[in-house]
PQR file of N, CA, C, O and H, with PARSE charges and radii, in Angstrom:
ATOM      1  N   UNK A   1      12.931   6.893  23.493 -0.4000 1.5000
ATOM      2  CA  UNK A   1      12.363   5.665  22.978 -0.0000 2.0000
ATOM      3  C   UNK A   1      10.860   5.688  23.194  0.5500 1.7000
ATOM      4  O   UNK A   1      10.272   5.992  24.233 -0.5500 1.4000
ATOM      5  N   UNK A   2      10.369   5.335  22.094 -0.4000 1.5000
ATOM      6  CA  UNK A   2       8.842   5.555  22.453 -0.0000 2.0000
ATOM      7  C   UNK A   2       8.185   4.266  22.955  0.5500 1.7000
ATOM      8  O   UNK A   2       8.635   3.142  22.733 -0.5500 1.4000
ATOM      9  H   UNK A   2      10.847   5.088  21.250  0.4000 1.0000
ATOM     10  N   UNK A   3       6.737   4.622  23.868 -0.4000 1.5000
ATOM     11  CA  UNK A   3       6.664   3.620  24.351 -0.0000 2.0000
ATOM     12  C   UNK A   3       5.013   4.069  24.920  0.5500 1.7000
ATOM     13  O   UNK A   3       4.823   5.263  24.688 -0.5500 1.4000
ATOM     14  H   UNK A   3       6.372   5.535  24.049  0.4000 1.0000
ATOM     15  N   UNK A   4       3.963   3.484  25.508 -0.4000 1.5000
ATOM     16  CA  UNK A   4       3.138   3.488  25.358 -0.0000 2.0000
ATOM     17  C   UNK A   4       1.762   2.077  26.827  0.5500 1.7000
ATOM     18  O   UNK A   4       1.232   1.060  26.380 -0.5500 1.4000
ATOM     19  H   UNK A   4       4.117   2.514  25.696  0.4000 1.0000
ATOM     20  N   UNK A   5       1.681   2.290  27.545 -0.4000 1.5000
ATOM     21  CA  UNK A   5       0.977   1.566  28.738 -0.0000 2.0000
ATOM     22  C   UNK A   5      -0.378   1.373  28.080  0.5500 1.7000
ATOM     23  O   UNK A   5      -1.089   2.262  27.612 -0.5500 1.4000
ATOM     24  H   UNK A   5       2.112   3.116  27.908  0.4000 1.0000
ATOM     25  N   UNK A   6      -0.610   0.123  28.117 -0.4000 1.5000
ATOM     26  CA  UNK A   6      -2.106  -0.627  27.454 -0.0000 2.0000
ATOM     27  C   UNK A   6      -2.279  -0.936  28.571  0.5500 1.7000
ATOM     28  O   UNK A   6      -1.531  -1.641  29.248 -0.5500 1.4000
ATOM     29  H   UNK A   6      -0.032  -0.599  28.497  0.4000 1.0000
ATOM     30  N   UNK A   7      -3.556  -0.314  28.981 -0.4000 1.5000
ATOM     31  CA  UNK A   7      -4.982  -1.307  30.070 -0.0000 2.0000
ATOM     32  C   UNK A   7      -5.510  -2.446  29.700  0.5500 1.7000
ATOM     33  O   UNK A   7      -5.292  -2.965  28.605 -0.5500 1.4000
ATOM     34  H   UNK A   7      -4.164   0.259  28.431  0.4000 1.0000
ATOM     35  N   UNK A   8      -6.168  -2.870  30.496 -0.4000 1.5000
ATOM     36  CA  UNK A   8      -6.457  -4.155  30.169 -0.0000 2.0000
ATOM     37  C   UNK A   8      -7.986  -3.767  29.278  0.5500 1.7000
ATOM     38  O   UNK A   8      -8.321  -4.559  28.398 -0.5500 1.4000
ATOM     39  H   UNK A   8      -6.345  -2.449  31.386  0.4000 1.0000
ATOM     40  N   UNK A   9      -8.597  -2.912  29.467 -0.4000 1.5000
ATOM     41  CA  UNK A   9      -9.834  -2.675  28.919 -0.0000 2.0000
ATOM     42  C   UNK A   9      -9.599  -1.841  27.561  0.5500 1.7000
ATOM     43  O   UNK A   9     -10.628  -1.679  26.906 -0.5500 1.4000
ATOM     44  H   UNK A   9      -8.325  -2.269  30.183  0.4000 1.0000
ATOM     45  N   UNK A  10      -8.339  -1.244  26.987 -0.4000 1.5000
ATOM     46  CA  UNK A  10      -7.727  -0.866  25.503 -0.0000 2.0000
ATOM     47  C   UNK A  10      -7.935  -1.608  24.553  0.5500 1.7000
ATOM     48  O   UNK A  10      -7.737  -2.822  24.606 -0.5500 1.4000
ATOM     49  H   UNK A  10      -7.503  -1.376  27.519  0.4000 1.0000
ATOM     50  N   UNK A  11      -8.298  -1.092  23.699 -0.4000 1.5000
ATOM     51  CA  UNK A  11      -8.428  -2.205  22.180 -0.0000 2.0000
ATOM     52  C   UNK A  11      -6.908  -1.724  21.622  0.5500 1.7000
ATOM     53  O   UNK A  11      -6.381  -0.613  21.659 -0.5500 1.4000
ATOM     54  H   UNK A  11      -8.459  -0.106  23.656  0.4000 1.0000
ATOM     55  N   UNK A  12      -6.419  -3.009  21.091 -0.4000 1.5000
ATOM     56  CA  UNK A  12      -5.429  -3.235  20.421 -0.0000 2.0000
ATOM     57  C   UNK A  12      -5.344  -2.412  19.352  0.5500 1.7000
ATOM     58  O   UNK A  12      -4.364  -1.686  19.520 -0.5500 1.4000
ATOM     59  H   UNK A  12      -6.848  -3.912  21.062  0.4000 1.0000
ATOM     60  N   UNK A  13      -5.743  -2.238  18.613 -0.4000 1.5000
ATOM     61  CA  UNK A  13      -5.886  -1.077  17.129 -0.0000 2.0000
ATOM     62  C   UNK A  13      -5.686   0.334  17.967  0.5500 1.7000
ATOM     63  O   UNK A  13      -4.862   1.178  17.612 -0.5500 1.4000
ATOM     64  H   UNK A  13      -6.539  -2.828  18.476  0.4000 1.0000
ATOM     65  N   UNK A  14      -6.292   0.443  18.786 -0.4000 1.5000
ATOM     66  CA  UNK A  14      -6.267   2.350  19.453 -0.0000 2.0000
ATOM     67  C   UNK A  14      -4.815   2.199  19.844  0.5500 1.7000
ATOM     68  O   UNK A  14      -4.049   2.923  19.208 -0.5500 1.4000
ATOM     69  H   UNK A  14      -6.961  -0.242  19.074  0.4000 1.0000
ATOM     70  N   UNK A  15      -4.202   1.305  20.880 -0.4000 1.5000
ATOM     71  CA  UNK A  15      -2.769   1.264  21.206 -0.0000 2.0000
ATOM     72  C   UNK A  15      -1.782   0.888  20.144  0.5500 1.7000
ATOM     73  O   UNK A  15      -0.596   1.218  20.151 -0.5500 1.4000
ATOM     74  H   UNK A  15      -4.824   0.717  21.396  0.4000 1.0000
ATOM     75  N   UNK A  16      -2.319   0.240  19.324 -0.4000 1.5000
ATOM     76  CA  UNK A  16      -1.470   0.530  18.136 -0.0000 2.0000
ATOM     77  C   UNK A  16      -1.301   1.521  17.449  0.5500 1.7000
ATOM     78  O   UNK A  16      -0.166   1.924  17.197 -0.5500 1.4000
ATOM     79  H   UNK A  16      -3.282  -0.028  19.318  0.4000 1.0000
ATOM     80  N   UNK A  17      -2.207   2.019  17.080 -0.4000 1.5000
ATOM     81  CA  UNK A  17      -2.097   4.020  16.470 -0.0000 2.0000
ATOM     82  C   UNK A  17      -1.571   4.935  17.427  0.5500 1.7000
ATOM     83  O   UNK A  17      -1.184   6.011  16.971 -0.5500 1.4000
ATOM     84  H   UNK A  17      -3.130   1.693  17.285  0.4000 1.0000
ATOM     85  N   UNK A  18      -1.441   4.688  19.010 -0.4000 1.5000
ATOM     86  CA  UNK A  18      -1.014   5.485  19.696 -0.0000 2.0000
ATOM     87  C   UNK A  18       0.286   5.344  19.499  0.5500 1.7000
ATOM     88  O   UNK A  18       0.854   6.435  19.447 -0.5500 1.4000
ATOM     89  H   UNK A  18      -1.755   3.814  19.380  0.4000 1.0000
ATOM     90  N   UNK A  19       1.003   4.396  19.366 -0.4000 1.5000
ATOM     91  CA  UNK A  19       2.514   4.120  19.134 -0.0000 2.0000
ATOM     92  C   UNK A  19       2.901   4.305  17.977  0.5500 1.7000
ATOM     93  O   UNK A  19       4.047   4.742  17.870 -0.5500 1.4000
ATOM     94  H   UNK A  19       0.541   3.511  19.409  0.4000 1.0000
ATOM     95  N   UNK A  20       2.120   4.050  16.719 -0.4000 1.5000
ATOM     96  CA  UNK A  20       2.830   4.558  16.147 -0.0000 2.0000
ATOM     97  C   UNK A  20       2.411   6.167  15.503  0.5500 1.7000
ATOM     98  O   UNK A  20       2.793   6.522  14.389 -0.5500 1.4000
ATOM     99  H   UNK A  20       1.189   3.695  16.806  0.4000 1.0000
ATOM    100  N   UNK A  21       1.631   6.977  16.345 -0.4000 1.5000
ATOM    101  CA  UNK A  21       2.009   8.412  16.397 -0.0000 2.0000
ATOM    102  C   UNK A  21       2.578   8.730  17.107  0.5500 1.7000
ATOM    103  O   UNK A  21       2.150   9.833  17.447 -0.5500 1.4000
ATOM    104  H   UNK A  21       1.320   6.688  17.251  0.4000 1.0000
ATOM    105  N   UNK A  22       3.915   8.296  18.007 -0.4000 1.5000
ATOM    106  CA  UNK A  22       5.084   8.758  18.953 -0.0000 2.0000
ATOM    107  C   UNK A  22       6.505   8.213  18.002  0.5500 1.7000
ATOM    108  O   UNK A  22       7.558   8.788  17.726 -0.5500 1.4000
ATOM    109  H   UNK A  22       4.262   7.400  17.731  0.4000 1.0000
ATOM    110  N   UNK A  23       5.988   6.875  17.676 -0.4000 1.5000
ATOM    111  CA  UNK A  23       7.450   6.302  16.680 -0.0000 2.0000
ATOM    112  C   UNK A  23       7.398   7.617  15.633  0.5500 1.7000
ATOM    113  O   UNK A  23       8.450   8.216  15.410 -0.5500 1.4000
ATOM    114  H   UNK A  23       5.133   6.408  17.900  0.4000 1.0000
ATOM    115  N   UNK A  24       5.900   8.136  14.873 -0.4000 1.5000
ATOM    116  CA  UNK A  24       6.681   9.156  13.872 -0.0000 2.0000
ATOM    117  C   UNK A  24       6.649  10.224  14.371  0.5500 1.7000
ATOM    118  O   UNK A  24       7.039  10.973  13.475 -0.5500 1.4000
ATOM    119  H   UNK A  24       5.045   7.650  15.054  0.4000 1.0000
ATOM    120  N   UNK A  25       6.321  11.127  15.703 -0.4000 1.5000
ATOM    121  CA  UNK A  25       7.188  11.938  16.368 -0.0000 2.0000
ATOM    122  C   UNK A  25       8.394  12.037  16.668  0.5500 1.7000
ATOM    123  O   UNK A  25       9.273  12.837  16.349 -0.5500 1.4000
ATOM    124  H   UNK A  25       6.004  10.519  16.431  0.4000 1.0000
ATOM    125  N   UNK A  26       8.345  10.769  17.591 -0.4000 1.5000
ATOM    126  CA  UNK A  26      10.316  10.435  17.634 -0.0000 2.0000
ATOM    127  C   UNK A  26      11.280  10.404  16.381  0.5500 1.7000
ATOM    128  O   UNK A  26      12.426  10.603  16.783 -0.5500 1.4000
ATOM    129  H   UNK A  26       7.631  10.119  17.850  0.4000 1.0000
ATOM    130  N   UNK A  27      11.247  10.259  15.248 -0.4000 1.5000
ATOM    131  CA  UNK A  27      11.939  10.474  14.253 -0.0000 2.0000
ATOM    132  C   UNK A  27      12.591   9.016  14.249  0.5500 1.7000
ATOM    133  O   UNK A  27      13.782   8.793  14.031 -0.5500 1.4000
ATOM    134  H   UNK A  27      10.315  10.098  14.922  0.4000 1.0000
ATOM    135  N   UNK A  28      11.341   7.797  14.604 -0.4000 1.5000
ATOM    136  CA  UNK A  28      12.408   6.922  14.908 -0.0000 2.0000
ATOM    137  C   UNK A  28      12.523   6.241  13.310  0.5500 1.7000
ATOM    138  O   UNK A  28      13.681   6.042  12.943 -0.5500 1.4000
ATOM    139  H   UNK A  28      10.374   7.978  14.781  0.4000 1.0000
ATOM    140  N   UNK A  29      11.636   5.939  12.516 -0.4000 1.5000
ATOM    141  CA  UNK A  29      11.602   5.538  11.381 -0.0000 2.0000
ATOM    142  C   UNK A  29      12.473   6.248  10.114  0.5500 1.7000
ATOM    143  O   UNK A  29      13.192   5.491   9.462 -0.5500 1.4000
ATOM    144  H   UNK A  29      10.695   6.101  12.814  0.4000 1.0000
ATOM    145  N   UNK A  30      12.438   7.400   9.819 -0.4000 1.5000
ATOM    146  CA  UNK A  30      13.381   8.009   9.096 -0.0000 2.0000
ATOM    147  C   UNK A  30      14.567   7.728   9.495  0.5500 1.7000
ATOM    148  O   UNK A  30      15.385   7.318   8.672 -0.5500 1.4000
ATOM    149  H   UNK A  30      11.854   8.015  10.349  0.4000 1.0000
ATOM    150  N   UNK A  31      14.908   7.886  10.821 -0.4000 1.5000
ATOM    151  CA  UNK A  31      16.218   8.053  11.206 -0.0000 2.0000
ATOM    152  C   UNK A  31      17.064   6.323  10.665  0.5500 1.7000
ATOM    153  O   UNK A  31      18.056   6.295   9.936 -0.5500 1.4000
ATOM    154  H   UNK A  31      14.243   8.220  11.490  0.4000 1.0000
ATOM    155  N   UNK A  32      16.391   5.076  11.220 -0.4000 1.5000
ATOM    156  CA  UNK A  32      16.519   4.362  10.465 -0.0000 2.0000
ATOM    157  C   UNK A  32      16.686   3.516   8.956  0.5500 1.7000
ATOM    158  O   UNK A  32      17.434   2.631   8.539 -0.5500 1.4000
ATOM    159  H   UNK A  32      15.586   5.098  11.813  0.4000 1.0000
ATOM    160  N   UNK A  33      15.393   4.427   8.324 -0.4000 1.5000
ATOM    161  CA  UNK A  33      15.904   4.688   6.886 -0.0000 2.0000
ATOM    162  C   UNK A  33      17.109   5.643   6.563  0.5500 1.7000
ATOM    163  O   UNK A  33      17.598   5.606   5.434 -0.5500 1.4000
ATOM    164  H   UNK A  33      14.786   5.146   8.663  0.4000 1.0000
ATOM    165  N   UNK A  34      17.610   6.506   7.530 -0.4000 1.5000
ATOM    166  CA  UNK A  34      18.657   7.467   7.079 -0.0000 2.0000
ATOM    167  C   UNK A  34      20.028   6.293   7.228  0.5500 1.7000
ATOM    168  O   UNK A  34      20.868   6.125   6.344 -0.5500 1.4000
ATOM    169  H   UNK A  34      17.213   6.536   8.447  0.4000 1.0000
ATOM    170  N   UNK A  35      20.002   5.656   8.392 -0.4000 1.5000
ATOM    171  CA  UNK A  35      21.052   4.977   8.366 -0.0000 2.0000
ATOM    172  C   UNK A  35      21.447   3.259   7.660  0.5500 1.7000
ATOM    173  O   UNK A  35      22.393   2.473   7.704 -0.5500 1.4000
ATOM    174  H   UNK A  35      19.320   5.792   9.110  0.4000 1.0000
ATOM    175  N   UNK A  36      20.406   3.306   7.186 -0.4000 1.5000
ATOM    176  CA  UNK A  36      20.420   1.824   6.107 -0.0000 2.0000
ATOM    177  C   UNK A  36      21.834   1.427   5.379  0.5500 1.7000
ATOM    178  O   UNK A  36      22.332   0.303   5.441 -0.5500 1.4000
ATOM    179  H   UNK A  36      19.637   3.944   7.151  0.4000 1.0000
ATOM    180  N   UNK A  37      22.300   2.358   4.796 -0.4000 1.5000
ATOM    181  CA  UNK A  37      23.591   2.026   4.628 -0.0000 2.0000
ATOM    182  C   UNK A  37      24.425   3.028   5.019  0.5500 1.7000
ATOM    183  O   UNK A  37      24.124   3.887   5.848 -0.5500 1.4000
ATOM    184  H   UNK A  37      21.895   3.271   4.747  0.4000 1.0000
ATOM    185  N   UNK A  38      25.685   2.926   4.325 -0.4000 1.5000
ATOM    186  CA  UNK A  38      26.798   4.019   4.989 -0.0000 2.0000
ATOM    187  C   UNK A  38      26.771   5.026   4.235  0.5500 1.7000
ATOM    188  O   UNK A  38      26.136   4.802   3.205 -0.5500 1.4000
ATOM    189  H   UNK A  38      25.929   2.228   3.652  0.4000 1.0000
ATOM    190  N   UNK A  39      27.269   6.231   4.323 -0.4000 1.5000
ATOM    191  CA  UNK A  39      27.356   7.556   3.927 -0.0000 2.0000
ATOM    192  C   UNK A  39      27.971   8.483   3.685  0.5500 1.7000
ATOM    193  O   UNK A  39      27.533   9.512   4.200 -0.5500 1.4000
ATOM    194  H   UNK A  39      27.785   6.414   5.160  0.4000 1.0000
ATOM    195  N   UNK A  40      29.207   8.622   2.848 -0.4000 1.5000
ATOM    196  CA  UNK A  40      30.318   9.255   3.145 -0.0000 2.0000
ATOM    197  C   UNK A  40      30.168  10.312   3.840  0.5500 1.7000
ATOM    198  O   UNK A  40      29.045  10.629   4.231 -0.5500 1.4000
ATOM    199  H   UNK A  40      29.563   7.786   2.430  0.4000 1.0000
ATOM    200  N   UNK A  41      31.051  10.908   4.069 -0.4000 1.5000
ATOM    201  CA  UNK A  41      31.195  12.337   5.573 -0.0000 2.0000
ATOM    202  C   UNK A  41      31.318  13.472   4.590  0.5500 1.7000
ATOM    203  O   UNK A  41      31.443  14.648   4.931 -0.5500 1.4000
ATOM    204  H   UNK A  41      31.963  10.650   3.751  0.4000 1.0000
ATOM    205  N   UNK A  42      31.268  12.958   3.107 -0.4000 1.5000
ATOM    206  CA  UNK A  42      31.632  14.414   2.538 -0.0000 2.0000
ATOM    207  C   UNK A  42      30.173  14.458   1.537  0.5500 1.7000
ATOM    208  O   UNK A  42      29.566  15.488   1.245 -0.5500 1.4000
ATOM    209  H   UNK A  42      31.167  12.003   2.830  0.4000 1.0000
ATOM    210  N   UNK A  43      29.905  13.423   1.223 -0.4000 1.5000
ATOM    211  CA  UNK A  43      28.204  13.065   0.329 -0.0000 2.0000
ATOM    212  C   UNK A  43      26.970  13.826   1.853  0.5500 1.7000
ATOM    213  O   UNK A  43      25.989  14.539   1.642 -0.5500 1.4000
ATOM    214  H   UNK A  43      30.398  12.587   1.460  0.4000 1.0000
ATOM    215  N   UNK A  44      27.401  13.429   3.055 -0.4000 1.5000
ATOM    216  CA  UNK A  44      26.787  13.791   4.510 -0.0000 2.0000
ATOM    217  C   UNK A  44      26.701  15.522   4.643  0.5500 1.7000
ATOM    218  O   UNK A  44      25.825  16.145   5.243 -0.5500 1.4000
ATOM    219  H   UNK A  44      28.198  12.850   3.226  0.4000 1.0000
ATOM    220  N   UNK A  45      28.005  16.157   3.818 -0.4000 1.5000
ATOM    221  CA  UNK A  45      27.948  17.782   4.068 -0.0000 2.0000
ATOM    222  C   UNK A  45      27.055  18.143   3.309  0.5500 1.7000
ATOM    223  O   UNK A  45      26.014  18.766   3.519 -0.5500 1.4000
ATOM    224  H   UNK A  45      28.716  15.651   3.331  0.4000 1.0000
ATOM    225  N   UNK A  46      27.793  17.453   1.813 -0.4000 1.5000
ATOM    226  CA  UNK A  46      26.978  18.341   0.916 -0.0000 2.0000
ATOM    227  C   UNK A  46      25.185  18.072   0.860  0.5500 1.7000
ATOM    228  O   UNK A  46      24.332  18.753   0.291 -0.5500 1.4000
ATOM    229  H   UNK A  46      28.639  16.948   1.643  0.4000 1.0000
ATOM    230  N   UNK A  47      25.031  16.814   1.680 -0.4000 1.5000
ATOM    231  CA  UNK A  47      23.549  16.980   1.967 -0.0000 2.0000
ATOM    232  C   UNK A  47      22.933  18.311   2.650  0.5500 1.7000
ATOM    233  O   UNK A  47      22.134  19.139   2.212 -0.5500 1.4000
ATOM    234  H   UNK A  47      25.724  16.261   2.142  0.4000 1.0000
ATOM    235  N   UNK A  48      23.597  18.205   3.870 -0.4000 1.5000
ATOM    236  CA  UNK A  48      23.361  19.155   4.929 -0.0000 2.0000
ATOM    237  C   UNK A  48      23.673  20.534   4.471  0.5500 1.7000
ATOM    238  O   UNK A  48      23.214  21.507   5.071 -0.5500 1.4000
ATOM    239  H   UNK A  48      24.246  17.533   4.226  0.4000 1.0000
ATOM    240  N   UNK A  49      24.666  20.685   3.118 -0.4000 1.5000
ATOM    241  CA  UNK A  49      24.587  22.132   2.979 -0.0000 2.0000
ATOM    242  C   UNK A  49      23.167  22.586   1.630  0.5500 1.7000
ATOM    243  O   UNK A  49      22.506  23.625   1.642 -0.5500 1.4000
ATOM    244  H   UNK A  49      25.039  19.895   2.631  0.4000 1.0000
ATOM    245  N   UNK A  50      23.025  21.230   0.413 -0.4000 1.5000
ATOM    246  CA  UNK A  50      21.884  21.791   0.287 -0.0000 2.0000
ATOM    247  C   UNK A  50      20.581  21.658   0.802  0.5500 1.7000
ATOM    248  O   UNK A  50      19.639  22.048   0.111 -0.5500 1.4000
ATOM    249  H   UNK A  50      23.562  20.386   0.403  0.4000 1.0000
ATOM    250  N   UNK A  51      20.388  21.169   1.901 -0.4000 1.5000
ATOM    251  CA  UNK A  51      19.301  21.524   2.915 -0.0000 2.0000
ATOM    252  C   UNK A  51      19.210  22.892   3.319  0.5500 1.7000
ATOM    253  O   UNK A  51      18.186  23.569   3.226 -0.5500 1.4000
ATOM    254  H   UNK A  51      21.153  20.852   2.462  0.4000 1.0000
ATOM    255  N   UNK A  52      20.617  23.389   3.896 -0.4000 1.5000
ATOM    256  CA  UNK A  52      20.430  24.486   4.494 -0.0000 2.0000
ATOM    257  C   UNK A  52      20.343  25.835   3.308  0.5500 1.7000
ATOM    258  O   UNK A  52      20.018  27.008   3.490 -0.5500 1.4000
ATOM    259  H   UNK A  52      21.449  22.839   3.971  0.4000 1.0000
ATOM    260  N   UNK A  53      20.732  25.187   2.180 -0.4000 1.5000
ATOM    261  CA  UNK A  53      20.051  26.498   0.883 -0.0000 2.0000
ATOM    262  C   UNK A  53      19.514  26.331   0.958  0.5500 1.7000
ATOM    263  O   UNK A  53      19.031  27.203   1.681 -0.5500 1.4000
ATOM    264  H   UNK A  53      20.995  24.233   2.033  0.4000 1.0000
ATOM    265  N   UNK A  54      18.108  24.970   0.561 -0.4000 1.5000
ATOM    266  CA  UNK A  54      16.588  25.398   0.400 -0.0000 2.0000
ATOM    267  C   UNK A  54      15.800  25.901   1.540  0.5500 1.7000
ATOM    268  O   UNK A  54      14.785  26.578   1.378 -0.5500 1.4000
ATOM    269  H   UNK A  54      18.499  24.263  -0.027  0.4000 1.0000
ATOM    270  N   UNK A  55      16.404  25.474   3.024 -0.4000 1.5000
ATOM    271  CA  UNK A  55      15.717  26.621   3.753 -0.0000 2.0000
ATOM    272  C   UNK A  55      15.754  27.994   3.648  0.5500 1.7000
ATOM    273  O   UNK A  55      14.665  28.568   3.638 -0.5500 1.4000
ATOM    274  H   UNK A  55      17.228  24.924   3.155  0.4000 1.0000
ATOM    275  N   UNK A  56      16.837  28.701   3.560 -0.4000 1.5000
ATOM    276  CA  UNK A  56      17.227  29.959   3.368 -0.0000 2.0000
ATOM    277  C   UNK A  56      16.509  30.284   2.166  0.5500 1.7000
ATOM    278  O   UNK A  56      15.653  31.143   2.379 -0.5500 1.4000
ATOM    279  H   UNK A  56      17.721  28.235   3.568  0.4000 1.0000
ATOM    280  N   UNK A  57      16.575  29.837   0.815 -0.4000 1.5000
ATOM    281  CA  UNK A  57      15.717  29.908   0.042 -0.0000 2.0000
ATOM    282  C   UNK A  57      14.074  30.346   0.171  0.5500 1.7000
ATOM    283  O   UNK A  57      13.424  31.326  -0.193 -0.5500 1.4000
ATOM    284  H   UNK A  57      17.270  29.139   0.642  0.4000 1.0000
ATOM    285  N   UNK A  58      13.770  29.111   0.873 -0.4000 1.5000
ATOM    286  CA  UNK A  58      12.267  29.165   1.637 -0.0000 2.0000
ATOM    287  C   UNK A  58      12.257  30.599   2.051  0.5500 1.7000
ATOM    288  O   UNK A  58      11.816  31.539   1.389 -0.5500 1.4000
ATOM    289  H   UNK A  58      14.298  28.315   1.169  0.4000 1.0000
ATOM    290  N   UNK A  59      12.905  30.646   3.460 -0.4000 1.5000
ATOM    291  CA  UNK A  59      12.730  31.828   3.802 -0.0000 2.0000
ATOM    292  C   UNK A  59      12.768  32.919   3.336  0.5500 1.7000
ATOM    293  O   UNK A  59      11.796  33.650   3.526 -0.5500 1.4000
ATOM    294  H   UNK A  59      13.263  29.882   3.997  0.4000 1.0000
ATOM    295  N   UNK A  60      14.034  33.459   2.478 -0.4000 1.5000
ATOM    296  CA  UNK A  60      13.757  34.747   1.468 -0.0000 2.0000
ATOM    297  C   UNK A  60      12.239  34.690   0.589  0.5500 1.7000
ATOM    298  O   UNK A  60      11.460  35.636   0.472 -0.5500 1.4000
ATOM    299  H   UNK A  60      14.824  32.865   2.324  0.4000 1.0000
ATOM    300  N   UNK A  61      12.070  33.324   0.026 -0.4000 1.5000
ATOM    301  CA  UNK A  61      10.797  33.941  -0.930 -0.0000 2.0000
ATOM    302  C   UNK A  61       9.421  34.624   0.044  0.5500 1.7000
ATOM    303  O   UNK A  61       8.662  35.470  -0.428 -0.5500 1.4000
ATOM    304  H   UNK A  61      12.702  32.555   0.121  0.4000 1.0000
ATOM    305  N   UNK A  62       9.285  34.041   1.533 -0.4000 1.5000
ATOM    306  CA  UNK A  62       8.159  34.108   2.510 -0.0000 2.0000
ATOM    307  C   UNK A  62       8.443  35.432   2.885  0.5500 1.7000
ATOM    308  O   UNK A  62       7.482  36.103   3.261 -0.5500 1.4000
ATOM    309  H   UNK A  62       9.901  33.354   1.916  0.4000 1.0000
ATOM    310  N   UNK A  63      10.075  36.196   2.855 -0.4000 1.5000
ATOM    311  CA  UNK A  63      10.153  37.617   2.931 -0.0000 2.0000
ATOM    312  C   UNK A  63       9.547  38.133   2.027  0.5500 1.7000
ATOM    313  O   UNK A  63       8.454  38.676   2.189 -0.5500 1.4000
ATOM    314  H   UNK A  63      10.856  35.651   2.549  0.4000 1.0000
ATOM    315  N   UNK A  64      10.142  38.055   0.939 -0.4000 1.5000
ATOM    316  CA  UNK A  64       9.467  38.698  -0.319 -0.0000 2.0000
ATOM    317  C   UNK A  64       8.400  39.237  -0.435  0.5500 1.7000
ATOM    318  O   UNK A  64       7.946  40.382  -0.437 -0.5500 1.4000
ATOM    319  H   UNK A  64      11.030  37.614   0.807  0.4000 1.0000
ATOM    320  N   UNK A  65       7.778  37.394  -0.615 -0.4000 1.5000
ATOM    321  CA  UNK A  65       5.899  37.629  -0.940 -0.0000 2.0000
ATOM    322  C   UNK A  65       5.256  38.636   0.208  0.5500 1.7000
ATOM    323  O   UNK A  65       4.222  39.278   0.023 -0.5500 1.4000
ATOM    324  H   UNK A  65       8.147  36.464  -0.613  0.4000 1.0000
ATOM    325  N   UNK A  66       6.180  38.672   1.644 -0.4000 1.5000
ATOM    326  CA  UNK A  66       5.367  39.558   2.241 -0.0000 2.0000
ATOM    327  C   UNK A  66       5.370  41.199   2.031  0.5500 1.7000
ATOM    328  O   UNK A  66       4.411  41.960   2.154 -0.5500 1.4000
ATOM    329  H   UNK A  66       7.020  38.150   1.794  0.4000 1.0000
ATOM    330  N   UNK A  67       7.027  41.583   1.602 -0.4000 1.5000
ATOM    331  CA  UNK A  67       6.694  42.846   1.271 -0.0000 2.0000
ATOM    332  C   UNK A  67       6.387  43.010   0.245  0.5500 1.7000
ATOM    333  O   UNK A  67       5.714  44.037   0.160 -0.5500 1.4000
ATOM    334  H   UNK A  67       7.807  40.964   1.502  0.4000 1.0000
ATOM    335  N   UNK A  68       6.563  42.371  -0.936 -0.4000 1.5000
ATOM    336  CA  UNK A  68       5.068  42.346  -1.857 -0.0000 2.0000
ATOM    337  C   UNK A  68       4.237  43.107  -1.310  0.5500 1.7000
ATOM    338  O   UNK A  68       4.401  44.324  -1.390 -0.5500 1.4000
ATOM    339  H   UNK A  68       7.110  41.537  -0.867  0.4000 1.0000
ATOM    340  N   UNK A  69       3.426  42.700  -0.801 -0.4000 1.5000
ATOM    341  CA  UNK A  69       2.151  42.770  -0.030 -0.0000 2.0000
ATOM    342  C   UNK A  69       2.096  44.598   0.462  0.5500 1.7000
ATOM    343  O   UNK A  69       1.082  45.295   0.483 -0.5500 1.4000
ATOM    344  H   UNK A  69       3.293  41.711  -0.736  0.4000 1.0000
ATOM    345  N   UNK A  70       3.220  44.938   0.744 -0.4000 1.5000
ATOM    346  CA  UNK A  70       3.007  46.527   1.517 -0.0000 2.0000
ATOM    347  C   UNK A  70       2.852  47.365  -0.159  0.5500 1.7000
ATOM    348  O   UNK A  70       2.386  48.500  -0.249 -0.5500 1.4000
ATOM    349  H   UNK A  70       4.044  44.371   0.728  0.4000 1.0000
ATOM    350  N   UNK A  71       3.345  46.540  -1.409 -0.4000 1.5000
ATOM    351  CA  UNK A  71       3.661  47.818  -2.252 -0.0000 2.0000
ATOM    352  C   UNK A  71       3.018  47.837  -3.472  0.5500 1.7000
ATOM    353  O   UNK A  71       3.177  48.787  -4.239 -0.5500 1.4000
ATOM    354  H   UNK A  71       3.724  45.618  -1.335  0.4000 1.0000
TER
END
């Protein structure tokens, strides 16, 4: 949980930007938009499986372009 100690001599605007660059570290805002409504468990895979193609994806082309590069 993010969270954040203001002095008494802190300006309000600086402790406000400090919090909320930990809320979007923490993943706390997405994660909330992720759960806004419900989600089926099977709409939930097939998210998670094409995520995990476009990484793999990603990664082969960053192979590629590099041996590209030797030839």
């Amino acid at each position: 949980m993010p969270g954040i100690k203001v002095d008494s001599d802190d300006v309000f605007e600086n402790a406000l930007k400090r919090f909320r660059k930990q809320v979007e570290r923490a993943g706390v805002v997405s994660e909330c938009r992720r759960r806004e409504a419900y989600e089926k468990p099977s709409i939930a895979s097939k998210r998670k499986e094409a995520a995990a193609r476009k990484r793999l994806m990603k990664r082969l082309s960053r192979i590629r372009r590099r041996e590209a590069r030797y030839f």
